[in-house]
N, C-alpha and C positions, 0 to 999 in steps of 0.2 A: 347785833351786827346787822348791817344791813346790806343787801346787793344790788345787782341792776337786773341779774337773772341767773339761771341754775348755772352754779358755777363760774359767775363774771366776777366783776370787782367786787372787793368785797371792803367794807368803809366799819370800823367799830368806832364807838362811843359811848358816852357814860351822861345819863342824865337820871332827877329827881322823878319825872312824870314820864313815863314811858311811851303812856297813849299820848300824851299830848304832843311827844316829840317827834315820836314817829307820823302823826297826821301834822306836823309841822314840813316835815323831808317829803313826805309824799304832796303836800301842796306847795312843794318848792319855794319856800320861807323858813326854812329850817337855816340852812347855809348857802353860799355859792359854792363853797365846794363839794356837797351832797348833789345840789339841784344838776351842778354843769357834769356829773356821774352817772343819773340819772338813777339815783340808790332810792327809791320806794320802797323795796321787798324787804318786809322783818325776816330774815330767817333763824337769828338765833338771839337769847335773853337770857341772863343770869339774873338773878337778886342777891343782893348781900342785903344784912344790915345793918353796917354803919358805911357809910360815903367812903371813907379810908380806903376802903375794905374793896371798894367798886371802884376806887381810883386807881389805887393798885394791880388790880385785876385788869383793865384797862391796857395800861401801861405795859402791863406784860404781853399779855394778850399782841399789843402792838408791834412787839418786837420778835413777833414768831414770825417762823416761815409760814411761807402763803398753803401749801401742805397740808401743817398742823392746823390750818385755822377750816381748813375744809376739815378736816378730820372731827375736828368740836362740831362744828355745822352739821357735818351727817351725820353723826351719832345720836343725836335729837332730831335732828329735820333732814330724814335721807334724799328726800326730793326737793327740797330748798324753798318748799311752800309758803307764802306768805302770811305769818302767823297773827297780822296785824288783828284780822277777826278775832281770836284768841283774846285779847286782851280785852276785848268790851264782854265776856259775858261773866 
């Protein structure tokens, strides 16, 4: 998931390379709809593994209230830190 800042919009999606996609939103060549949101900040990340499995989750994820979706976020990332460093070490 990703936001614009502690507690703004909050944008989910589902992809193979995480790091790549996330420094793809952050150099605003990811999407127009990411870049014109201005969604940079990783604050949250699950892994599955099979695709199914992370599409579904997705999916659902999408159809929650805005709420619940902060509730997932601050349970793992109570400050909404940008977890993108995280993923390179």
């Amino acid at each position: 998931m990703m936001a614009d800042r502690y507690r703004g919009g909050i944008y989910t999606g589902v992809t193979a390379d995480l790091p790549y996609r996330v420094s793809q939103h952050r150099n605003g060549t990811g999407s127009t709809f990411v870049a014109g949101y201005g969604f940079k900040r990783l604050v949250f990340m699950e892994f599955h593994a099979a695709i199914e499995d992370t599409i579904a989750r997705e999916k659902a994820i999408k159809k929650w209230r805005r709420a619940w979706k902060i509730e997932l976020i601050e349970a793992m990332n109570r400050d909404w830190d940008d977890l993108f460093e995280s993923l390179n070490r």
